[in-house]
C-alpha positions in Angstrom: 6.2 166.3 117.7 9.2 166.0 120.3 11.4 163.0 120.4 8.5 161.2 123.0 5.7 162.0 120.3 5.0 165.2 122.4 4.0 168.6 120.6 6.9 171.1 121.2 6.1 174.7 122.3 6.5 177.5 120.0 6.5 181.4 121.3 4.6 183.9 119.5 6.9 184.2 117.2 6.4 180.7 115.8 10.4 179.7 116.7 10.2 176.2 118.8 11.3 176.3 122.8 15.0 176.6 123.5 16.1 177.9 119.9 16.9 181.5 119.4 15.9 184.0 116.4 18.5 183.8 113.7 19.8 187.7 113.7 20.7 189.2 110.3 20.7 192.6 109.1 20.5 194.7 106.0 23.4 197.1 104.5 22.5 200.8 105.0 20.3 202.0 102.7 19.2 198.2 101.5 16.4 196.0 102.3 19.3 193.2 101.2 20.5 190.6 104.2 24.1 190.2 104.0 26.2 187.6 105.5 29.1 188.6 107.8 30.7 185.6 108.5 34.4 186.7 106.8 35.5 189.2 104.9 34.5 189.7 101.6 36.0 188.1 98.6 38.1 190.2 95.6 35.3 188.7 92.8 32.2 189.0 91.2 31.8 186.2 89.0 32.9 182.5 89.2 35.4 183.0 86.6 37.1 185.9 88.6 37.1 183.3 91.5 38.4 180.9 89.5 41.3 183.0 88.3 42.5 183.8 91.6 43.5 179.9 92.3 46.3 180.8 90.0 49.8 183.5 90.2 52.5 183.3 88.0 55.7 182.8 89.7 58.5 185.4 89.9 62.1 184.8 89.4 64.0 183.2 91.6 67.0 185.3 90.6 67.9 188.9 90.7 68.0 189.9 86.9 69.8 193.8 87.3 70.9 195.3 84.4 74.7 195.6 83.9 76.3 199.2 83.2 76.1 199.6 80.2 74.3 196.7 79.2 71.3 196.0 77.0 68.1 196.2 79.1 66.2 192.6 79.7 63.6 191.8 77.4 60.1 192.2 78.6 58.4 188.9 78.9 55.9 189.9 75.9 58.6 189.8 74.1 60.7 187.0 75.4 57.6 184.9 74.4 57.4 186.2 71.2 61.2 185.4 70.3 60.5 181.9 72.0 57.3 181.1 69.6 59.4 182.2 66.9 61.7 180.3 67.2 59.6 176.6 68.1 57.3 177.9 65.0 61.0 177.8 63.0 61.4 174.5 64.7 58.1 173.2 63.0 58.3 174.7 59.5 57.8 172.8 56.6 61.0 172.4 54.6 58.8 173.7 51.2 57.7 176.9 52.7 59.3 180.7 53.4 57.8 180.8 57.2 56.6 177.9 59.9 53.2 177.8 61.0 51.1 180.1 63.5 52.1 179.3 66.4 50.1 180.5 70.1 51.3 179.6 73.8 48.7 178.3 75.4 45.9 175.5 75.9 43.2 176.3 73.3 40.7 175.7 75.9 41.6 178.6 78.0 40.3 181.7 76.5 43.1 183.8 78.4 45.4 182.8 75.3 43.9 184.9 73.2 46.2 187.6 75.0 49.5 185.6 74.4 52.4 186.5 72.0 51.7 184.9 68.8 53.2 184.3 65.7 50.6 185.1 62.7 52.4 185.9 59.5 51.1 188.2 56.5 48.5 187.1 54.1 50.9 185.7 51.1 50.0 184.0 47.3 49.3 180.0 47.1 48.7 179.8 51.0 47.5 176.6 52.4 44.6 175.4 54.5 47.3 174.5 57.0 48.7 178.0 57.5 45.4 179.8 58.4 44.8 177.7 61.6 46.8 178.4 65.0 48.8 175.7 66.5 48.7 176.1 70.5 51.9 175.4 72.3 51.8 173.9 75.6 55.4 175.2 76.6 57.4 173.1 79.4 54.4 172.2 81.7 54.5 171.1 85.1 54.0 167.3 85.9 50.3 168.7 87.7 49.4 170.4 83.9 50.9 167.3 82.4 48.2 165.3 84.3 45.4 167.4 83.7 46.2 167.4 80.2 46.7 163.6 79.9 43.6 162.3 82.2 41.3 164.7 79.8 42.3 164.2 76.3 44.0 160.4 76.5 42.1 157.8 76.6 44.0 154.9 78.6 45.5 157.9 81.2 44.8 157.0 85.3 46.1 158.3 88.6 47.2 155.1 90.7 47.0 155.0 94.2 50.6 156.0 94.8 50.4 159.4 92.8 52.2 158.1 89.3 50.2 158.7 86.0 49.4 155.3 84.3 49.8 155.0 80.6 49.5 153.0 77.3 52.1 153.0 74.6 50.0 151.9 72.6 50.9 148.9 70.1 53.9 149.2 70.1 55.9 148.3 73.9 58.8 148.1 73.0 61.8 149.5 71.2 61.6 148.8 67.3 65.3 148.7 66.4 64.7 147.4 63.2 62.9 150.6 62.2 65.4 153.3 63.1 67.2 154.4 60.2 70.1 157.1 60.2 70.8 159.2 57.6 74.4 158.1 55.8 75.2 161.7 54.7 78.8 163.6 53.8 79.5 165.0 57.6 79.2 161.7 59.7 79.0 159.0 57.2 82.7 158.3 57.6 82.9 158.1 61.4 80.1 156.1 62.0 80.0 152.0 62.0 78.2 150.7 59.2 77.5 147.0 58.1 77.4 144.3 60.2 77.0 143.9 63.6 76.0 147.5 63.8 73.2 148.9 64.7 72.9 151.9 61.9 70.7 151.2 59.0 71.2 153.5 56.7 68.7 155.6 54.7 69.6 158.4 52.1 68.8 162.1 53.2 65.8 163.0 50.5 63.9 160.1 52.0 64.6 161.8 55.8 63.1 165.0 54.3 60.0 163.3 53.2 59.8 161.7 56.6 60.4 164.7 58.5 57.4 166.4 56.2 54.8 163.6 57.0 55.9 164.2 61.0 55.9 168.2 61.1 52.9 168.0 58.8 50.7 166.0 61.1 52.1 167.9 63.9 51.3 171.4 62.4 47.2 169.8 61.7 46.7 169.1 65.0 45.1 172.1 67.3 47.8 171.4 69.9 51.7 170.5 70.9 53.8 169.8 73.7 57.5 171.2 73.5 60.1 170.4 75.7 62.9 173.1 75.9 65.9 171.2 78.4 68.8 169.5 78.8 71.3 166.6 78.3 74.4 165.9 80.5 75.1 167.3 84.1 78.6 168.7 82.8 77.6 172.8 82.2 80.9 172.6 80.4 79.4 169.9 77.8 75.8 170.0 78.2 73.3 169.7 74.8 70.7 171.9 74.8 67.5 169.5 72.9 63.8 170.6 72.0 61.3 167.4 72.0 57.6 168.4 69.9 55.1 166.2 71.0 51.6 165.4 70.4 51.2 163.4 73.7 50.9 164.7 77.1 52.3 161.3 78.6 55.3 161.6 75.9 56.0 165.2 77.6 55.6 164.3 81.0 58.6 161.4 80.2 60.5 163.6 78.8 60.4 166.0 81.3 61.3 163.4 83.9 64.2 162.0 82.4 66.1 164.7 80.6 67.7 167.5 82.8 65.0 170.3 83.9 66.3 173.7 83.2 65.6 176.1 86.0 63.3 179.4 84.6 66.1 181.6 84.4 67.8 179.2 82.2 64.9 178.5 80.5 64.8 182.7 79.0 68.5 181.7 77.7 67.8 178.4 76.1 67.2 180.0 72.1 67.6 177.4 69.4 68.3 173.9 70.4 71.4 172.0 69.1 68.9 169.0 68.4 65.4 168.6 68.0 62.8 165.6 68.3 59.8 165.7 66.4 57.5 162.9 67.9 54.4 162.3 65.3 54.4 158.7 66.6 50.3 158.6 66.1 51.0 158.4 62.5 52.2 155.9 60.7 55.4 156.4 58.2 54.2 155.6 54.1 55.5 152.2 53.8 55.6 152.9 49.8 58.6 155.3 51.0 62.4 154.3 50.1 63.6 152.4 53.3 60.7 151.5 55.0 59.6 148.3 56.0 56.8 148.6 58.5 54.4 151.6 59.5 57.1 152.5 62.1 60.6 154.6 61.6 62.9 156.3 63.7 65.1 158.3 62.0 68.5 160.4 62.8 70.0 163.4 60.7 73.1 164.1 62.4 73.5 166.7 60.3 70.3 168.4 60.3 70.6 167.5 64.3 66.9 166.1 64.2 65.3 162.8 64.9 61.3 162.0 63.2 59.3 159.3 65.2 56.7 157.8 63.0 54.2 154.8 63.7 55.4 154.0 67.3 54.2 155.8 70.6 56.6 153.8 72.9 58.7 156.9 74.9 61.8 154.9 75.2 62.6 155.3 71.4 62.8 158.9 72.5 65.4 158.4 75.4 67.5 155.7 73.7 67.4 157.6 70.3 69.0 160.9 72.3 70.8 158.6 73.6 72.4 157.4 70.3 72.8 160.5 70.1 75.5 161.5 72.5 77.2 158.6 71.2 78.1 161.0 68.2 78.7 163.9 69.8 80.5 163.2 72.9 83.3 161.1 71.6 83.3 164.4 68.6 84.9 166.1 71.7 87.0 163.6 73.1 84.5 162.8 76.0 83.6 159.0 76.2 79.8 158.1 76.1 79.0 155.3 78.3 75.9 152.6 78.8 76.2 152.4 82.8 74.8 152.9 86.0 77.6 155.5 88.4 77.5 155.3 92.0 80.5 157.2 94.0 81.5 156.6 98.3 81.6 159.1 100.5 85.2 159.6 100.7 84.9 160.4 96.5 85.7 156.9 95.0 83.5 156.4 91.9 82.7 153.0 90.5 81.3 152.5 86.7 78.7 149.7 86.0 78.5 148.1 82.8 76.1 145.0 82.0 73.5 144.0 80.2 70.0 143.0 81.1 69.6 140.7 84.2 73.4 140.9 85.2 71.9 143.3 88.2 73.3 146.6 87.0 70.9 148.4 88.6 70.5 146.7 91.6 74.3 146.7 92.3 75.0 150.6 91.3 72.1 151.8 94.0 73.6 151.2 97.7 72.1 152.6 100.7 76.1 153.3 101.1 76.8 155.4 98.4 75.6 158.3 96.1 73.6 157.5 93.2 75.3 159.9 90.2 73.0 158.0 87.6 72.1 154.2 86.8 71.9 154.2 83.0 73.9 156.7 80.7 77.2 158.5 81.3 80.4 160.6 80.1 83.7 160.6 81.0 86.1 163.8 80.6 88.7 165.8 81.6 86.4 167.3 84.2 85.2 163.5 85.3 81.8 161.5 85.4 78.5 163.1 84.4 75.1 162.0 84.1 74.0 162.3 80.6 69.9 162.4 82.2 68.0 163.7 84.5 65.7 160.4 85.8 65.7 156.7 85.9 63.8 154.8 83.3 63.2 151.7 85.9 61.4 147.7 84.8 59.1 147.5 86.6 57.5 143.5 85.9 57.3 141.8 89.3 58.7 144.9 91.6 58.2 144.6 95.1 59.0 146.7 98.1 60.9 144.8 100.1 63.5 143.7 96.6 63.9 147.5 95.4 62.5 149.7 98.1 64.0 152.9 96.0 62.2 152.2 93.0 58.9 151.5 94.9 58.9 154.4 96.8 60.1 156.2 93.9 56.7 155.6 92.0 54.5 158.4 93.2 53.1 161.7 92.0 55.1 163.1 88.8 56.0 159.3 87.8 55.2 158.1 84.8 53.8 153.9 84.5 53.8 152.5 81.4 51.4 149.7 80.6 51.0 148.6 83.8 48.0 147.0 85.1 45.8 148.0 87.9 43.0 147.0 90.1 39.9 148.8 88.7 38.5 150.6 91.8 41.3 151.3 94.1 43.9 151.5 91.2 46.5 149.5 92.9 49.1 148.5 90.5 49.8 144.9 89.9 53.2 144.6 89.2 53.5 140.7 88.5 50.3 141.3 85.7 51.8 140.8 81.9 48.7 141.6 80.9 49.9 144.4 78.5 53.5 143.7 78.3 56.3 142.3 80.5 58.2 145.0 79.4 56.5 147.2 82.0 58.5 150.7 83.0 58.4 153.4 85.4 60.3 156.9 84.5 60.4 159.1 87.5 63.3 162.5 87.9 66.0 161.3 89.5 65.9 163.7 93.2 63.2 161.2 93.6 66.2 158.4 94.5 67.0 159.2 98.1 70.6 159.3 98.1 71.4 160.3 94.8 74.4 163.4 94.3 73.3 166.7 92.7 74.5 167.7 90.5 74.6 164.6 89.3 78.9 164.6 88.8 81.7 162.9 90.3 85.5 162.7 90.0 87.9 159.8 87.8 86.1 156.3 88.5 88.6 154.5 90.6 87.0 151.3 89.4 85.3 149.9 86.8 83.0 147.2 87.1 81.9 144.5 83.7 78.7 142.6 84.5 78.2 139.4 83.4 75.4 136.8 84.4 76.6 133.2 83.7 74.2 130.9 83.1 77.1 128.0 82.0 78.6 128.7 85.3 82.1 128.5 84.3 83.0 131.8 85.1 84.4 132.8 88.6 82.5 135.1 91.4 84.9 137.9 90.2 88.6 138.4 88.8 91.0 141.3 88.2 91.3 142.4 84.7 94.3 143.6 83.0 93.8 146.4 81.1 93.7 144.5 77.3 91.3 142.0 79.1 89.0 144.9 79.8 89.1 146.0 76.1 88.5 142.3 75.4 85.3 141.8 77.5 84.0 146.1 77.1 83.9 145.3 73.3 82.9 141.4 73.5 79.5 142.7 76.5 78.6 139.4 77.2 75.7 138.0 79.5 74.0 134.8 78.8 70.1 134.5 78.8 68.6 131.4 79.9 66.2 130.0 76.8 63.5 127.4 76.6 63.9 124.1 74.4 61.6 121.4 73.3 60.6 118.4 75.6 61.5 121.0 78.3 64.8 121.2 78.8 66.6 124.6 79.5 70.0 125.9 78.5 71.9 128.9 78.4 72.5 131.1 75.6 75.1 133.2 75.1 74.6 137.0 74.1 77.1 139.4 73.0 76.5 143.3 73.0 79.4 145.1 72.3 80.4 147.9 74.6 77.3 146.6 76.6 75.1 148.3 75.1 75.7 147.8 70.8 72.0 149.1 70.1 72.8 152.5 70.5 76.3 153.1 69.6 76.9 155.1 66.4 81.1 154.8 66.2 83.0 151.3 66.2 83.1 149.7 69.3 86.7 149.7 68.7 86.9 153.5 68.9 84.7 153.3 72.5 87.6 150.5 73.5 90.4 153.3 73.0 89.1 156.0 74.4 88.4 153.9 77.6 92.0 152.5 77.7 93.2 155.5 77.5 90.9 157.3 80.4 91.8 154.1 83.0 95.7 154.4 82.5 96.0 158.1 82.7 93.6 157.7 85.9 94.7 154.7 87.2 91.0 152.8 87.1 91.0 149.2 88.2 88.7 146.5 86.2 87.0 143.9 87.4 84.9 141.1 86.0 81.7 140.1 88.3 79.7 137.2 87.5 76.7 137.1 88.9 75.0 134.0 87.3 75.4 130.8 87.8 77.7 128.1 90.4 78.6 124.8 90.6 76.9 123.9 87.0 75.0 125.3 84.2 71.3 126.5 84.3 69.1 123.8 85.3 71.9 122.2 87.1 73.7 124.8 89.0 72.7 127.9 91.2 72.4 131.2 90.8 74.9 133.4 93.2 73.5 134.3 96.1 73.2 138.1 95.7 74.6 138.5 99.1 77.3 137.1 97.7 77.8 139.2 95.0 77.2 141.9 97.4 80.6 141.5 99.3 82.4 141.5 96.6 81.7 144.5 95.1 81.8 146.0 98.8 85.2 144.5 98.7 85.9 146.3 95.4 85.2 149.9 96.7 87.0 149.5 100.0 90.1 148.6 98.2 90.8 145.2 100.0 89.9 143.1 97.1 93.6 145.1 95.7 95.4 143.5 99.0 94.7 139.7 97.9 96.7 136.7 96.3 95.6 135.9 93.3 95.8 133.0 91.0 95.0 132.4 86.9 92.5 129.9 85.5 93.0 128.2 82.3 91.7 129.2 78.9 90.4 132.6 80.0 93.4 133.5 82.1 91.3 135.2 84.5 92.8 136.2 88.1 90.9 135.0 90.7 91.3 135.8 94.4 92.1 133.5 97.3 90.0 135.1 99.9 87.0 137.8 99.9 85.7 138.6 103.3 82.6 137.1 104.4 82.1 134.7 101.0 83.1 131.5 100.9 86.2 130.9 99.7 85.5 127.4 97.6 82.3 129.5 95.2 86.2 132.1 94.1 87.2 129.0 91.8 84.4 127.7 89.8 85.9 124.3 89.3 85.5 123.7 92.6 81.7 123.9 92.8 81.1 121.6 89.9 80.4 117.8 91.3 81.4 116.5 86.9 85.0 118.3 86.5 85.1 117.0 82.7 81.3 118.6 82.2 83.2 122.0 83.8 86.3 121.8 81.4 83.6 121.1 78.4 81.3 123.8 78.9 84.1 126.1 79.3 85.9 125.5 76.0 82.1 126.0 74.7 81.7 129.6 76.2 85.0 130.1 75.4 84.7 129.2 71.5 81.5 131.3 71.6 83.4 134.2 72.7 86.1 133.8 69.8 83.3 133.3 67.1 81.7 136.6 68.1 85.2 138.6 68.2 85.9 137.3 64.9 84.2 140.7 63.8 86.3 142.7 65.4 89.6 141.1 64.4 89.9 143.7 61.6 90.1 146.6 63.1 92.8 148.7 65.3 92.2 150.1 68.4 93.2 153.6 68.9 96.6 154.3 67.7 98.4 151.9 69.6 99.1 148.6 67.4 100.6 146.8 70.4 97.6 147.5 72.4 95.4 145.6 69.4 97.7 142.7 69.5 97.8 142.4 73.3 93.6 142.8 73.2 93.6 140.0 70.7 95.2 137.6 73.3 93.5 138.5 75.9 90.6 136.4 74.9 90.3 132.9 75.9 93.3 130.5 74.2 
């Protein structure tokens, strides 16, 4: 029927009025139709389809032979001496040979033509050693993704691109859990007792650690490995090998440790450290030195780390991390806890502070390159980047307050333990749901206005955080050189904690060299080595509180962050230099009279607080606060100098 109800009229041929007869024809010689729409394709079978979607990438630099030289390896061959050498990485300490290892993902049957390591058949062999372990060698953020949306449960795509994750139990660092090994090479450098943050455990029970880890590692039909780099310095970089069983723990590696290039990738050989991340499996808490199902533990010696019974990622970062701590100071470079932002006419600024003092805020400007906002060295050659991402919180994150994180968190990016809306998968960033201790690790490039290589000359200043909630201290004050040994080793902030019947009041908290979790040496030695980099470069120090004004928390408020703003902008244009200044009591800090465009009352605290006698009380209290927590310092010299110790000793509040 037509669209009136009306029969339509067919030709002889049965085709209905106004269509014409579909035209095909055979192939010579074949009653078969063919279509001739496009040119044929290069397969016969879906799998040779499916194989053409994929090309392996040549290199993107010329590799000619030298005169005389050794001709390249073959890339048979270079895999070969690379799975020899991660299957050397994963041997048991009680065997002749590591396992069988294979590159590849055991689901693709293509591996089966990959390099492989299978040993001879040998007496007393193991279960363990017949199976293949398949190595998933330095995959891309896509594989990553595939890998972790397919074999963990817990993995999503949100709707900016960034991979959600869990952690698992465990959301946190566990810094009563990591143990390092208190063995003949380091055991006399290292800062042991209290106030440090090296628990000791002896190097037989490391071994039987490190067994459990490569054990469950070697059972499992699968690993990740991560073959890069730390530090941006060529000069001083640390090649470092991270074994994984997760494909979220490989993508967070990948983003915030330097990316090697492939060309640099065929030269890597045999890391000068190695992480083995068995974090799925507990530790044996009937083992010497444990006290939970968790340990981290560091052989400086062996230059390995074994992660057992957490699956949070930042134990790997902050444990590399501790790391460098050790090394870099081994060659006179100074390891540093923060963020490293430099002007366009080459100025560098250093940003030390603790949580909530704004580090990160205040070391990314629109105005400036971005060399790094977390972990840094200084040497002869400058500053350098120890990483190659950010590792950003991410509770209560909103455009319009960090529009570089935000737009940061897209495809590549890793979310931990965020929460999302269930169909559109729209993260809710003020949900706590999981954890407040929500995080986002994305590669650094991802910053817009960050400096690659991520290096910069001498800092011209440096810049000590502090977040007041007494409100005693001023806005911001130059800093002789032995105060800024006094307040790098003191690294205080104050948090604001809740008290019965609800009132609030600050409390002080002290982390010395800002950032006492993950130092390995004294803080004393840190102290030195910065002294002596500021006078033979001529760095300026500055002490910026941004906390509280006109009272304590509760009473006063916080600094406007414009505020705080100015001042800093004031710090890097060098007119904060051109000022009068004045001292205050009991701290003998030096205030200025005048910062452009902030008020010039807010410079002197005293002058914001309606009760004067409340002001002089709370500042002998922070100040007595201050002298209890260097009392465990008072011991010990800094550097060689013995008039520098004295003259850091009264630098402190009086």
């Amino acid at each position: 029927m037509g669209q009136n109800g009306n029969a339509t009229l067919e030709d002889a041929n049965g085709i209905p009025d106004g269509l014409t007869k579909i035209k095909t024809h055979a192939a010579k010689g074949r009653d078969v139709c063919t279509d001739d729409s496009g040119p044929p394709i290069k397969a016969n079978t879906l799998e040779e389809l499916h194989s053409l979607q994929k090309k392996k990438s040549a290199s993107s630099t010329p590799r000619g032979t030298p005169k005389g030289a050794v001709s390249p390896l073959s890339e048979v061959e270079r895999q070969r001496q690379q799975m020899q050498s991660i299957s050397a990485s994963l041997a048991s300490l009680t065997r002749e040979t590591g396992p069988q290892v294979i590159r590849g993902d055991p689901d693709n049957q293509k591996t089966a033509v990959l390099p492989k390591i299978v040993f001879p058949v040998r007496p007393n062999v193991s279960d363990s050693a017949l199976k293949l372990t398949h190595v998933l060698y330095n995959l891309s953020p896509a594989e990553l993704y595939e890998q972790s949306i397919k074999y963990e449960k817990g993995s999503y795509i949100t709707s900016t691109g960034a991979l959600a994750t869990l952690s698992g139990a465990k959301t946190g660092r566990s810094p009563k859990d990591k143990r390092v090994v208190k063995e003949e090479t380091s055991k006399d450098d290292l800062w042991w007792g209290k106030g440090s943050p090296n628990i000791e455990m002896d190097e037989e029970t490391f071994l039987i650690n490190r067994e459990r880890a490569v054990d469950y590692l070697n059972s499992l039909e699968k690993v990740f490995v991560n073959d890069q780099f730390l530090n941006w310095d060529p000069e001083h970089r640390i090649k470092v090998r991270i074994i994984s069983a997760r494909a979220y723990h490989s993508l967070f590696m990948n983003n915030m440790c330097i990316r090697p290039t492939p060309e640099e990738l065929e030269e890597f050989g045999t890391p000068d450290f190695t992480i083995y991340n068995a974090g799925q499996f507990p530790c044996n808490r009937y083992t010497h030195y444990m006290t939970s199902s968790t340990s981290i533990d560091l052989n400086l010696k062996r230059r390995e780390m074994v992660i057992l019974g957490t699956q949070y990622a930042g134990e790997m970062k902050k444990g590399l991390f501790s790391v460098m701590h050790y090394l870099m100071p081994k060659r006179g470079i100074l390891s540093l806890h923060s963020g490293c932002n430099m002007g366009k006419a080459g100025d560098v600024a250093l940003f030390f502070g603790l949580s909530g003092t704004g580090k990160t805020t205040l070391s990314t400007d629109h105005n400036r390159y971005l060399i790094g906002d977390d972990e840094h060295c200084w040497s002869n050659n400058g500053v350098s980047n120890i990483e190659g991402g950010c590792y950003a919180k991410c509770i209560d994150l909103s455009r319009e307050k960090e529009p570089d994180i935000w737009n940061a968190i897209k495809f590549g990016t890793v979310l931990e333990n965020v929460v999302f809306e269930e169909h559109t998968r729209e993260v809710d960033y003020t949900d706590k749901g999981v954890t407040e201790n929500t995080r986002a690790a994305y590669p650094i490039e991802y910053i817009p206005n960050v400096r690659l290589p991520c290096v910069g000359p001498h800092p011209k200043n440096v810049i000590l955080l502090a977040c007041d909630a007494f409100g005693v201290l001023p806005p911001v004050s130059k800093l002789t050189l032995a105060q800024t040994m006094y307040h790098f080793i003191s690294g205080y902030t104050a948090l604001v904690a809740g008290t019965e019947d609800g009132i609030k009041e600050p409390q002080a908290t002290f982390s010395a060299c800002f950032g006492a979790a993950f130092i390995m040496l004294h803080p004393t030695k840190y102290a030195a080595m910065l002294a002596d980099k500021m006078k033979k470069h001529g760095s300026t120090a500055w002490l910026v509180n941004t906390g509280w004004s006109g009272g304590s928390y509760g009473v006063g408020q916080r600094m406007k962050l414009s505020y705080t703003r100015k001042i800093i902008d004031a710090i890097h244009n060098g007119s904060l230099l051109k000022a009068n200044y004045s001292q205050t009591p009991i701290f003998g800090l030096h205030i200025p009279d005048n910062v452009e465009e902030v008020p010039s009352e807010i410079l002197h605290p005293e002058n914001m607080w309606a009760d004067k006698k409340a002001y002089t009380e709370t500042l002998k209290k922070l100040a007595s606060l201050f002298k209890r927590n260097f009392e465990n310092f008072m011991d010990q010299k800094v550097g060689n100098d013995s008039k520098l110790t004295e003259a850091i000793l009264a630098a402190g509040p009086q």
